[in-house]
N, C-alpha and C positions, 0 to 999 in steps of 0.2 A: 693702470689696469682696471681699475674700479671703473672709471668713467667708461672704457670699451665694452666691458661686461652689460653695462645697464643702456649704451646706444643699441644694444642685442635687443629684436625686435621680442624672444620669446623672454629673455630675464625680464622686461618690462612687463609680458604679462605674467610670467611669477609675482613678480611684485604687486603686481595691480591687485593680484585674488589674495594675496595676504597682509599688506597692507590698507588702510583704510582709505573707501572709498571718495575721501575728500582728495583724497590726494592726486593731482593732473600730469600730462606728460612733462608740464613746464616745469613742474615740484621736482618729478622724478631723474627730470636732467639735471636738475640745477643741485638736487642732493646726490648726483655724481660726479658735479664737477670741485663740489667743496669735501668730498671726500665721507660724506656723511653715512653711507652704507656700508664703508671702508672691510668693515668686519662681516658681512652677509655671503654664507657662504650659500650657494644654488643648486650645492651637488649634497646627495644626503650620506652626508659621509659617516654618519653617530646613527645613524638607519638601522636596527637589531630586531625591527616587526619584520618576524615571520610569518605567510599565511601557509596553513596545515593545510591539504587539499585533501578531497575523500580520494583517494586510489582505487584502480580497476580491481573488484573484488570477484572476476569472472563469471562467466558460464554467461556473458550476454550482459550483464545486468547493468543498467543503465541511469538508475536512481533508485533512491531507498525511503523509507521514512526512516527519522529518529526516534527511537522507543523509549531512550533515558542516556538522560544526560552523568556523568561521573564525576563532572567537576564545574567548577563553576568561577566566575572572573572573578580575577585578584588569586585564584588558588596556584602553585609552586610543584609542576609536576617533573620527574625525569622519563629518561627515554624507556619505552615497555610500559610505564604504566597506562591504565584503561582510561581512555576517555570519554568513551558513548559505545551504545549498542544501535544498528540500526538495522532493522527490517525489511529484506529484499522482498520479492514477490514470492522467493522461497525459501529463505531462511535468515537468521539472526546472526548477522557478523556483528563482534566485537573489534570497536579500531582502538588503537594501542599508540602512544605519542611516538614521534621520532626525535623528539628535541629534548633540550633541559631548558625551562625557562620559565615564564609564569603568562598564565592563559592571560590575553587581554579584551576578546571579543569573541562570544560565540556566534554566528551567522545562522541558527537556524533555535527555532524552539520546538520541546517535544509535537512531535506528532507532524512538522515540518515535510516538507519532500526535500532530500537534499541530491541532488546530481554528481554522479563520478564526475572527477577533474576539476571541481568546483570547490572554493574554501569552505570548510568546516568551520573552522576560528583561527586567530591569533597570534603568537608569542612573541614574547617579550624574551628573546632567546638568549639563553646568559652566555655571557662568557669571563677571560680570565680576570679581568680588571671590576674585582667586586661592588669597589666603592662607585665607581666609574657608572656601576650598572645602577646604585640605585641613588645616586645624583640626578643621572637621566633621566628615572624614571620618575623623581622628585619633580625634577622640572615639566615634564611630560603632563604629569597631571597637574600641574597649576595652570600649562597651558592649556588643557583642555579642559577644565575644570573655568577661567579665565572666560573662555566666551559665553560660556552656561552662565555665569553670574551677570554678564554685560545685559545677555537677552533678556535675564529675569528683571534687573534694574529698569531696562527700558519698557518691559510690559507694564511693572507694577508704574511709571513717571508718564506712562500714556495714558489719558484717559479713555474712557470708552467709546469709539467713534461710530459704533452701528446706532442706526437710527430705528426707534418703534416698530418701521413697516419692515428694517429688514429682520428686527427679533422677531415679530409675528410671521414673518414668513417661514419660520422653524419651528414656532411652536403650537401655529391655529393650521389647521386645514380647511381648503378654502380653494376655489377655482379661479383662475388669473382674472376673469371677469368680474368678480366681486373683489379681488384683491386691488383692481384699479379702481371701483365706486370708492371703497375703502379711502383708499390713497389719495382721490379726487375731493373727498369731503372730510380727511383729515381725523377718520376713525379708526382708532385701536382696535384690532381684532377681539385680541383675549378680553374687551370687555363686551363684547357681541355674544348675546346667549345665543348657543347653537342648537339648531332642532335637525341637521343633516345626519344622517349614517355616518356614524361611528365619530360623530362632535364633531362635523361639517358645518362650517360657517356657511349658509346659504345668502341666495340674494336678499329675498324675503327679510333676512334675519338683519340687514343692515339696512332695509328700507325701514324697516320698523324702529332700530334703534334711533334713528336722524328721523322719526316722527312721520314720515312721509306714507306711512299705510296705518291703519288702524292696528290695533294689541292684539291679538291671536292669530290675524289671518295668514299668517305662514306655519298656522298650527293644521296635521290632516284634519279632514275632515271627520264628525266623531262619530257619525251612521258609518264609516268606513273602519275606522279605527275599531269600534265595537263588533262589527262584521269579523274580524280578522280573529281580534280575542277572541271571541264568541265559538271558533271555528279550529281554535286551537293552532292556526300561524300565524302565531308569532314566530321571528325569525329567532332561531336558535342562534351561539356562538358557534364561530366553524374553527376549528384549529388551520394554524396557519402551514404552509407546504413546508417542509424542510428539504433543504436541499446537501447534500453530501455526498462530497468527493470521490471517486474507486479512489481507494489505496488497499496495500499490501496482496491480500491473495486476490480479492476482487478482481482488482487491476490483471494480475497476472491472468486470472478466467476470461478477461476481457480480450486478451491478446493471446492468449492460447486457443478462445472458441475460434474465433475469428481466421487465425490460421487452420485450425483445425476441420472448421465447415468449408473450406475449399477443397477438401479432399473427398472425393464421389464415395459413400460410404455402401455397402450392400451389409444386410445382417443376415444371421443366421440362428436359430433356436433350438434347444433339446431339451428335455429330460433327464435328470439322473438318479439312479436307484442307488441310494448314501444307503442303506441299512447293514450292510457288510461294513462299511467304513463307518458309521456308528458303534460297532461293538470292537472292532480296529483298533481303532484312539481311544476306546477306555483301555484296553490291554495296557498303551503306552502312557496312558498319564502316570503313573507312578515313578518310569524310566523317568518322564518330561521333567518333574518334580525333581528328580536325584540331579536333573546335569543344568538345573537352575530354569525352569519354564512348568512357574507353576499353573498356567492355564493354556492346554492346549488344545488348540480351535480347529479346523479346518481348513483355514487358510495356508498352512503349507504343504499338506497333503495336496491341496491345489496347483500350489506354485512348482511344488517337485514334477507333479504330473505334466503341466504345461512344458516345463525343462526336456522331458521325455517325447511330448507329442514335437518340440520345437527341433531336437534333435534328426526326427524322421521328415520334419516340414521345416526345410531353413528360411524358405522363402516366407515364413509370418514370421521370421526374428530377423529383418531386414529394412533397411531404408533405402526413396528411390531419390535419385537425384536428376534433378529433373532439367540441369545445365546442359550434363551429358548423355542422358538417356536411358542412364545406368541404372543395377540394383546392388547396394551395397549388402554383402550377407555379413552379419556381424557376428563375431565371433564367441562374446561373452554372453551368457543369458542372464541378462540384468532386468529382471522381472519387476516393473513399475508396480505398485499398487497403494489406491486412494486409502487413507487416513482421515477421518474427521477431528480434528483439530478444535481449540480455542478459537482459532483464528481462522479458521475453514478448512475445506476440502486438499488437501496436502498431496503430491504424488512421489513420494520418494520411492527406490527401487532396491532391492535384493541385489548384490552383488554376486556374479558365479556360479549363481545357482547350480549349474550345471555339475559343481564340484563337490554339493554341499550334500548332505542327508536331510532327512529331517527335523531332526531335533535340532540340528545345525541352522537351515533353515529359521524354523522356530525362534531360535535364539537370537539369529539378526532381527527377525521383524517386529519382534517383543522390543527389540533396543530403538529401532525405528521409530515403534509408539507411542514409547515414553519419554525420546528426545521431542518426539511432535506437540506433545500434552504439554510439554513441558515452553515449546517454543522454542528449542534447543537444536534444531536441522540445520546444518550445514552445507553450501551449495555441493560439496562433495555427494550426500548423499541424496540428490537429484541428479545428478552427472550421469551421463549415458547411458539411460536406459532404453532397453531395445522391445520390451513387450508389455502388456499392462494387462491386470487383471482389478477388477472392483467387485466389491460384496457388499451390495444394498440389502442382500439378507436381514444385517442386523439393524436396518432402520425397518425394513418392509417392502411388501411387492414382491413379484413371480419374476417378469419378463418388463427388459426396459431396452432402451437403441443407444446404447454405448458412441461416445464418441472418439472418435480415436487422436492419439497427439502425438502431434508432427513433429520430430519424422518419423514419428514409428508407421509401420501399414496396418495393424489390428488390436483388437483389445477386447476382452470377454467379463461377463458382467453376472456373478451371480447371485441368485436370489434367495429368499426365505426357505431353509431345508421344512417342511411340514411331515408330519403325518397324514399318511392320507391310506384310505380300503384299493387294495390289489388284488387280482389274482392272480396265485400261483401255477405254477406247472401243470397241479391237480384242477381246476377251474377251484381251486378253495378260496375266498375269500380272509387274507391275511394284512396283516396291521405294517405296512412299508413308510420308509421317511424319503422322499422325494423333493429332489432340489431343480429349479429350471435356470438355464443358463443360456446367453446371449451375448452372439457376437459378432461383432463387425470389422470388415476390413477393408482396406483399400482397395475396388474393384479396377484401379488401373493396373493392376500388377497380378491379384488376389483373382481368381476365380471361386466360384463356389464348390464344386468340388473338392478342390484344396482345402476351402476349410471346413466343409463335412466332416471331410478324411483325418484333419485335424480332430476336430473335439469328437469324433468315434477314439481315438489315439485316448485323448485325455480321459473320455468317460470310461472306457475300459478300465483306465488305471485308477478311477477311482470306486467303481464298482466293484472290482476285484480288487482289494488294498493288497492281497500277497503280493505282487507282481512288482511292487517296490523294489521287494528283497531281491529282483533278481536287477536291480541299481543305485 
């Protein structure tokens, strides 16, 4: 049996890659026919490496970075416990083992990109035969422990076989052309005093060491040199370029604008007179406070209002689809809205809005911004959302061109509420807080009109705050 095993043209080359390479096909026949491999089994039957692969953790997402690692090789985990946390383009899943075993390999380090369906790490997956398990693993590591001492023996029994030209070709800088004068007459770089930019071994510099031009003349000239001092350039140090990866939100801006700018945008602008809705929201901050929202903003007074205008305009809470030509009207109002983040620009959305009040409202979007500060979003609450609004108010700015994200068709954008002189009914001159708003939609679907008619909808209701009560 032995001998038919090893006339197998592929067990020969198992053999060949793990045993040593002295050994010929003559050797390898001939210790099959005297029986010498007798015990070599081919098939891996004492096999217990498992590799952990990252799993589809939805909504698209396609790779991650790792953010921190939980454990680390040689450590003895069961199944459920945490093993890494890794960072989508928009939010922070935590992976959890499926095995019981002991980690052997991790395959990526922090800050890493790791790929769905691709190993994570390892295991050394146990099972019932305890002793059995760490015999193996006994052995395992002397085996692989075993060629790490071979290579080190044979580095430390080799002597050093790079030659002079090829250590100064690592550590003099120096143009192939002087590296061959060099090399032609038998000169060590690193002892060539260099006068080139940034400790350039010049030509000059090695004609002079081998004697063959007079002592300075590869030195500038000093009416020039003095010229330049004289004149104040001298060449300053430049800092060097850095170059750096997209990951995490970046990346995902990257592949969001991009789809996003194929979509014909048209916008639209207004005005809004907040000062009714200024003295509105102090009434309710105190309610805010009692039902746990201890600072309330403006933003869902907004988003309620959008809820309202979206009810009488279904076509901005819609996606088109552009296979079949179709306009999907979506049923939920799951109102998107930007976040600035640790980690950037975030778009996660309200759920339901349609269902909610205010203070209700409030309440999600507060939990929204402190799971985002925190880095704590989950691809859940990115999931389908149908409309978006942003408030560059609280960085600054009046009127900006919102871009809109696909598939949604529109998105509004608003700005810094100010104080600014108005007049009233009477032509009297009174003290108004004035917000401008901006927004844009899909103009293959979207007419202008329609969204006029829209934000006149939304501004009424927020110019008039009572109008709420009556939804």
């Amino acid at each position: 049996m032995s001998s038919y095993i090893l006339r197998n043209g592929s067990a020969k080359a198992v053999l060949k890659k793990y045993l040593p390479r002295q050994l010929s096909n003559n050797t390898l026949n001939n210790a099959a026919i005297t029986g010498q491999f007798r015990a070599l089994h081919l098939t891996p039957c004492l096999e217990k490496v498992v590799s952990f692969k990252l799993s589809d953790i939805g909504e698209g997402i396609r790779e991650v970075t790792v953010k921190e690692w939980f454990v680390k090789v040689g450590d003895t985990v069961q199944q459920f416990d945490n093993l890494c946390e890794v960072q989508s383009d928009k939010a922070s899943v935590t992976i959890t083992s499926r095995y019981d075993g002991k980690i052997l390999k991790l395959h990526h380090n922090v800050d890493d990109i790791a790929l769905v369906g691709k190993t994570l790490l390892d295991f050394d997956v146990e099972d019932e035969e305890g002793d059995s398990d760490s015999s193996d693993s006994e052995s395992d590591g002397e085996k692989e422990k075993s060629p790490a001492k071979k290579a080190d023996s044979e580095v430390a029994a080799k002597p050093n076989q790079a030659t002079d030209e090829e250590v100064n070709r690592h550590i003099t800088l120096a143009t192939p052309a002087v590296r061959r004068i060099a090399k032609e007459n038998k000169v060590d770089l690193s002892k060539v005093t260099a006068t080139g930019k940034h400790g350039r071994v010049l030509k000059g510099d090695v004609l002079e060491y081998l004697g063959e031009v007079p002592p300075g003349t590869n030195i500038p000239h000093p009416t020039i040199a003095a010229r330049a001092a004289a004149a104040g350039k001298a060449a300053a140090p430049v800092a060097a370029n850095r170059v750096e990866p997209l990951k995490g939100v970046r990346k995902a801006m990257l592949k969001s604008m991009s789809e996003s700018l194929k979509i014909p945008h048209f916008a639209y602008s207004d005005e809004i007179e907040m000062t009714n809705l200024v003295a509105f929201r102090d009434q309710l901050k105190e309610v805010a406070k009692e039902s746990g929202v201890p600072k309330l903003t403006f933003m869902p007074f907004c988003i309620k209002a959008a809820s309202i205008a979206l009810t009488k305009y279904p076509i901005l809470n819609s996606s088109l689809d552009l296979e079949t030509e179709s306009i999907i009207y979506k049923g939920a109002h799951n109102i998107s809205v930007a976040i600035d983040t640790p980690q950037g620009l975030v778009v996660p959305n309200v759920k339901n809005v349609q269902n909610k009040n205010i203070i209700e409202i409030a309440q999600d979007l507060n939990g929204l911004i402190e799971r985002g500060r925190k880095g704590a979003l989950t691809p859940q609450d990115f999931a389908d959302g149908t409309f978006s609004l942003s408030n560059i108010g609280v960085i600054g700015g009046t009127y900006t061109h919102p871009c809109i994200m696909a598939p949604q068709v529109s998105i509004g954008a608003m700005g810094r509420t100010k104080a600014v002189p108005r007049f009233n009914d009477k032509d009297e001159v009174i003290k108004a807080y004035i917000m401008n708003v901006s927004w844009c939609a899909d103009h293959r679907v979207i007419d202008g009109v329609t969204m006029a008619s829209f934000s006149n909808v939304w501004k009424n209701y927020l110019e008039n705050p009572a109008l709420f009560l009556l939804n």
